[in-house]
N, C-alpha and C positions, 0 to 999 in steps of 0.2 A: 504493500500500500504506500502512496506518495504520501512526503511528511507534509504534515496541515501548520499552516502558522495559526499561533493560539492569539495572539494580541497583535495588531497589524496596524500602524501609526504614518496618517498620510493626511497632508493638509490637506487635501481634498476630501470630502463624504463620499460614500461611495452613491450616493443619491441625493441630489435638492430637489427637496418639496416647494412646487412652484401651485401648489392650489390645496386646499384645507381636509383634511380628513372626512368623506361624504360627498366630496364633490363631484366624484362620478369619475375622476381619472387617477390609476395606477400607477405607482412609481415607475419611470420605464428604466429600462435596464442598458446603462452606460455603453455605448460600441466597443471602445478600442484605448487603447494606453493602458496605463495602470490599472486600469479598474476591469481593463476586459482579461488581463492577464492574472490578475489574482484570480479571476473569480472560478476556474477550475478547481482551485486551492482551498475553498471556503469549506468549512469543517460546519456542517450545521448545529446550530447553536437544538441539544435537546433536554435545556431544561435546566442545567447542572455545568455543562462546560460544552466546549466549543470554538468557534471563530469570533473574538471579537474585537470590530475596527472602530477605529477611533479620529475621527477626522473634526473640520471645523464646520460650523454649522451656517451655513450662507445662503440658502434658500429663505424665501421669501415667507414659508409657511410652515420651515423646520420646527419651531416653537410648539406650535399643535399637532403635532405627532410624535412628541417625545416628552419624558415624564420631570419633574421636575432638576433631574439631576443628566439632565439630556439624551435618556436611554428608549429606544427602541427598536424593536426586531423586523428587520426589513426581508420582504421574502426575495428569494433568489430561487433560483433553476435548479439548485441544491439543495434548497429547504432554506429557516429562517438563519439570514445572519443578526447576529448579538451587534447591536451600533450605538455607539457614546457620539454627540456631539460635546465640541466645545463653543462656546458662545461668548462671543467677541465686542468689544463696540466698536466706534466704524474707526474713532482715530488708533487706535491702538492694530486692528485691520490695517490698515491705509501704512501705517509705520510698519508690519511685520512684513506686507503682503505688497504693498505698491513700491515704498521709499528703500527698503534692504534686499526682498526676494528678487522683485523684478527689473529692479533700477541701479543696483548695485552687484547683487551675484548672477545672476542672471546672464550679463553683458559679459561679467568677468570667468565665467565657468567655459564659454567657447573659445576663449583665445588661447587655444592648443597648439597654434604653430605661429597667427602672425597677427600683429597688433590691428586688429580690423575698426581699432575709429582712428588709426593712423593713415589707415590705405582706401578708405572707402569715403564717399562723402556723406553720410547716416548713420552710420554703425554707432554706436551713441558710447563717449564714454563710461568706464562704472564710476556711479554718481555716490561720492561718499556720504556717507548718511550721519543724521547728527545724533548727539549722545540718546536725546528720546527717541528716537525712530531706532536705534542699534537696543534701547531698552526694552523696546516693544518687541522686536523678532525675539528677544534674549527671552520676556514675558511669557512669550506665546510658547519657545519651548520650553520652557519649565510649565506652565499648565499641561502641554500633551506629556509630557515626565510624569508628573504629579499623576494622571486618570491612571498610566501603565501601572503605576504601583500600587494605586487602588486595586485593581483589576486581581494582580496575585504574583506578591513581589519575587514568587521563585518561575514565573513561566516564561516562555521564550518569546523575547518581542522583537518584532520585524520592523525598523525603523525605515519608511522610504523619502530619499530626496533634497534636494538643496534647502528647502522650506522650513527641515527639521536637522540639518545637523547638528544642532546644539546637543539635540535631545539625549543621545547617550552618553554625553559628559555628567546631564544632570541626574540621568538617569542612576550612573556610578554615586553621583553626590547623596542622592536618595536612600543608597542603601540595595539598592535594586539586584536580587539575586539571582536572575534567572539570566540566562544567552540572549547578550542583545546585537543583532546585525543588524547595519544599514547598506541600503543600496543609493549610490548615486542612479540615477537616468541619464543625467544631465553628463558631460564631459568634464574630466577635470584639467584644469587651465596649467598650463606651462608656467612655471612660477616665473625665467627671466623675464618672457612677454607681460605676464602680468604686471611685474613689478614697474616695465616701460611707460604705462598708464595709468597706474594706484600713484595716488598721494600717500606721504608716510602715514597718516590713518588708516587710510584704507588700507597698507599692509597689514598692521594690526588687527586688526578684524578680519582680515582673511586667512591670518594666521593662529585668529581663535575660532575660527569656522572651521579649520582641518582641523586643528588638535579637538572638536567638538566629533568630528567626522571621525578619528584615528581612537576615538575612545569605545569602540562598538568591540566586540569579538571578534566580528569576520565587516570586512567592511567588502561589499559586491561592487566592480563596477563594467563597464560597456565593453572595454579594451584591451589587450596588452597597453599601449600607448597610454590611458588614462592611470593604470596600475604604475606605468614609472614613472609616470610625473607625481604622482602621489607619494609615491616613495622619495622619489628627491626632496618635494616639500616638506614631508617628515626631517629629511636631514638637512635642508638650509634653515627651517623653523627650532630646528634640535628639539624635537618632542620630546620630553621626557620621560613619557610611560614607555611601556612594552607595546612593542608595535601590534596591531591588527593582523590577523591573516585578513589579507587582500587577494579575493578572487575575481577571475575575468571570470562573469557568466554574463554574455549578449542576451538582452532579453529579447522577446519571441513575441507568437501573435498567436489569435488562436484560430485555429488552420481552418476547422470544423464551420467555424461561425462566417467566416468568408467563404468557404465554398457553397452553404448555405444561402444566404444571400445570392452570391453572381448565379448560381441557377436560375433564381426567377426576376432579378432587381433590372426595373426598368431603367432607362435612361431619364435627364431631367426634361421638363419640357422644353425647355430652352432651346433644347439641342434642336428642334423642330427651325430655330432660323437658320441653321449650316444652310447656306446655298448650295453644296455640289459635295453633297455627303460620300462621293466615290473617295477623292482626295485623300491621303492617310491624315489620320486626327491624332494629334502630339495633347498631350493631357499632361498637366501641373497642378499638383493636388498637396496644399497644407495650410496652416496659418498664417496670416497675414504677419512676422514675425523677422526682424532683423538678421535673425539669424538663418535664413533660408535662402538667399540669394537669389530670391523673385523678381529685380528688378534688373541685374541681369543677366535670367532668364530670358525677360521681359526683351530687352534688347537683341539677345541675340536672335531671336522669334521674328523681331525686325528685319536687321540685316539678311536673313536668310529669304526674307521673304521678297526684300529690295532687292535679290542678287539673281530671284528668278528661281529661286524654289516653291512650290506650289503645294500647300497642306492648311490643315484648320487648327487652328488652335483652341481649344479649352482651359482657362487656369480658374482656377478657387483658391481664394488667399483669403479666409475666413476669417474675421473679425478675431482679436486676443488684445485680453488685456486695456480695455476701454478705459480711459481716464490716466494711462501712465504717462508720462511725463518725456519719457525719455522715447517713444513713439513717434511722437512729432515731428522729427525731420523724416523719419524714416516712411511714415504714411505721406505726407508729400511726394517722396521721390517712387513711392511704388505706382504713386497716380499719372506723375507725371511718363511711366517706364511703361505703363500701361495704355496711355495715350499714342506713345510714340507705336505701341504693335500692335495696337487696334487701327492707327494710319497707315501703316503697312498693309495690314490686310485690306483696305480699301481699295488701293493703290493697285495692289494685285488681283485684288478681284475674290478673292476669301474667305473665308469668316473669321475673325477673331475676338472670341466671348472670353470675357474676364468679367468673372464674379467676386464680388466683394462680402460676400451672406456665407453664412453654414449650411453644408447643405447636409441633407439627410444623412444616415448610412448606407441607403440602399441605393441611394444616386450616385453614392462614392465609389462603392463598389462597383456600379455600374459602368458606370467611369472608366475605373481600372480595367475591367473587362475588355470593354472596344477599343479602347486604346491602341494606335500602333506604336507609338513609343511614350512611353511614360516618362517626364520629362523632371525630376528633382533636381535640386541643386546647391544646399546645403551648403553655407561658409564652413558651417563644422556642427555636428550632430550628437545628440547622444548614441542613437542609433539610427532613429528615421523610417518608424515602419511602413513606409508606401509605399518602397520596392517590394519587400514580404508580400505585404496584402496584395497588391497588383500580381507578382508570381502566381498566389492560388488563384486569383479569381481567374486571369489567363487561361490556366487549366482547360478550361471549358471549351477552348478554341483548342482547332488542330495545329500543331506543333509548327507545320509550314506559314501559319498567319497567325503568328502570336506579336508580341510586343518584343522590343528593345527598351530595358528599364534603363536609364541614367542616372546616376546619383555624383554628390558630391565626394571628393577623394576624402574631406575628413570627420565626411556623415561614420558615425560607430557601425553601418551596415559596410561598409569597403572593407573593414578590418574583422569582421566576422563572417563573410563569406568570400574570400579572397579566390582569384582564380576563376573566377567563372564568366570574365569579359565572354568568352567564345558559346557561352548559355544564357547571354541574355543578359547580365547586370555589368553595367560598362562606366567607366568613373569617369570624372572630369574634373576641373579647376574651375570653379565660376568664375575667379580675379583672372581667367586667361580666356580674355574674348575670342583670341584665333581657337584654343580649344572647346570651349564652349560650341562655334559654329561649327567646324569640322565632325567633331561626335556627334550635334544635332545630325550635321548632315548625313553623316554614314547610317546613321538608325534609322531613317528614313527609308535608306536601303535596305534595310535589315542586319547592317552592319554591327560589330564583328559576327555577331550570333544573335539570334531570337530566344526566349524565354524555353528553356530545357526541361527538359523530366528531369534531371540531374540536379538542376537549381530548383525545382520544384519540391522534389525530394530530401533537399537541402531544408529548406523552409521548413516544410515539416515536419522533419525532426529536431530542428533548435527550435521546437515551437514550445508558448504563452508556459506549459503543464513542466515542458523538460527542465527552461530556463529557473522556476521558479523551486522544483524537485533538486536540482543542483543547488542552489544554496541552500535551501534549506536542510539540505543532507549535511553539508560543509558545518551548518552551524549545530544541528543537534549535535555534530563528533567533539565539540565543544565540552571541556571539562568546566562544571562551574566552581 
């Protein structure tokens, strides 16, 4: 039997209640990320012990479906999960969650190889944060500390993500006696580059957010790469404890649930305006987010299309992170990147739809499906599941008219399926506009290779159940 995590600690819920208990709609059950990949894992909560998560409480009607100490049992495909919110007010939110997560580490977690608000005109510097805003994230994890130890201070708790790396410093401070791992998702940043951009503050706090990170048992993350630069900042920071075992486990997707879908997931309406649906369709599918290199994508989409290549283009760059601060140049310049390949496609005669909404799951899958080439492009990633999901959904087509997936070279998916340019996932340099065109171009042709049984069969076995079965084996061998 796969090991189950018993206390599972993720700024996210694994559901917001966005309408009140009675009102006629069920909680729906989250697509993809963290929450699609736990949820194989989920131990049903029956009565006595179980799976239980513990996230922040940010839906709008979380309040009335949980009891006064923020508890209630949300059902799953596995029976009920056991769920604690924590309950936040907005400035203390806006300090942990907008001004430290997403505005300071955030920015500063991808710079893995090259200072991207040195070489880019948006990439936004990490914005150091000040003593209250650095109080508030510190706040918020010692409250998610504080539930775990409620919960039962000898049982294994699974810490995930930038959000919370404090949490198994405090967790130690606590008293806390049971196996605690954390997983990065997120990349960890090269400490020279870093340090090229950090104010001496902000070295400080990046250097109490590792030794925060290095206090876990087993600390999981995306790479080899991520694993040595981690290890380096252990020794230029000179940690003082006993190091973490640090495991590379790439996390996954879950295989089932995408094949599922592209069986029957229609396309979105939209697609009904392609003029001349024959043409092959290039597909670019993520959040609208600095770190994806959408803008140019966006470009080179152009160029190819001024130069007399003929295809439609699809992108969805979905709404994240509304209200941050540090966003603002960067949604300008994807407006304006997007203008420039929507005049192209005029130009040539095309179609070029760029959507700025969220679109469903079953349209995204969809997506990936018809796709001839799926078109990523990641400055640098944790992983980047939309090559994965694209792979299975592919499936469905015959091997002669599949896709060419593209990703970025320092998206965490290059480094965990390596070798498979000639099946279908082909890397690129977004800061290398001749590279950028060229790879577009050859995928077009189907170039090097179309999506494999081989790459397929790759996917589904580093999938959502394995990735998560691997660490958590690593950490039960954990002496406490």
């Amino acid at each position: 039997m796969d090991p189950r995590p018993r206390i599972v600690l993720a700024n996210r819920a694994f559901v917001d209640h966005t309408t009140p208990p009675g009102g006629g709609t069920a909680p729906g059950m989250p697509p993809g990320g963290l929450l699609a990949a736990l949820r194989p894992l989920i131990d049903p909560w029956d009565g006595a012990e179980g799976t239980t998560w513990i996230g922040a409480g940010r839906g709008a009607c979380d309040r009335s479906w949980t009891d006064e100490r923020g508890y209630e049992f949300v059902p799953t495909p596995r029976g009920p999960l056991r769920h604690r919110r924590i309950y936040l007010d907005n400035p203390t939110w806006q300090g942990h969650y907008g001004a430290v997560a997403n505005s300071f580490l955030w920015p500063l977690v991808h710079l893995v190889r090259r200072p991207f608000p040195l070489v880019t005109d948006y990439y936004p510097l990490p914005a150091t944060p000040s003593d209250g805003q650095w109080d508030a994230y510190r706040w918020v994890n010692e409250l998610f500390a504080a539930a775990a130890v409620e919960e039962a201070p000898g049982q294994t708790c699974w810490v995930h993500d930038y959000q919370l790396a404090l949490v198994p410093a405090f967790l130690r401070r606590y008293g806390f006696r049971g196996r605690v791992g954390f997983f990065l998702h997120t990349p960890y940043p090269d400490v020279t580059t870093a340090f090229s951009v950090l104010e001496p503050r902000g070295i400080d706090l990046f250097r109490e957010w590792t030794q925060g990170i290095l206090s876990a048992d087993v600390v999981g993350v995306q790479t080899a790469g991520d694993r040595d630069r981690l290890l380096e900042a252990a020794r230029r920071f000179e940690y003082p404890g006993a190091l973490s075992r640090v495991l590379v486990c790439p996390v996954g997707i879950d295989c089932d649930d995408v094949s599922a879908v592209a069986e029957t997931g229609e396309l979105p309406v939209a697609m009904a305006r392609i003029a001349d649906p024959s043409l092959p369709l290039v597909v670019g599918l993520e959040r609208a987010d600095f770190t994806k290199g959408i803008p140019e994508r966006m470009r080179s989409v152009a160029r190819l299309l001024d130069s007399g290549s003929r295809f439609n283009y699809v992108g969805v760059a979905a709404p994240t992170r509304r209200g941050v601060h540090s966003y603002t140049r960067f949604d300008s310049n994807l407006r304006a990147a997007a203008g420039i390949a929507e005049a192209a496609g005029r130009r040539a005669g095309v179609s070029v739809i760029h959507y700025e909404e969220a679109l469903g799951w079953r349209d995204v899958v969809a997506l990936q499906r018809e796709a001839d080439v799926v078109f990523t492009s990641s400055l640098a990633d944790g992983m980047n599941l939309v090559p994965l999901q694209a792979a299975i959904a592919q499936a469905q087509r015959p091997p002669a008219e599949r896709a060419v997936l593209i990703a970025g070279m320092d998206a965490g998916v290059a480094s965990a399926f390596p070798g498979f340019q000639a099946d279908g996932l082909t890397l690129v340099d977004p800061l290398d506009a001749t590279s950028m065109d060229t790879t577009l171009e050859a995928a077009l042709r189907g170039e090097p290779g179309r999506v494999s049984e081989r790459l397929i069969g790759d996917v589904r076995r580093q999938d959502a159940r394995a990735w998560a079965s691997a660490f958590l084996s690593e950490l039960e061998g954990v002496r406490c």
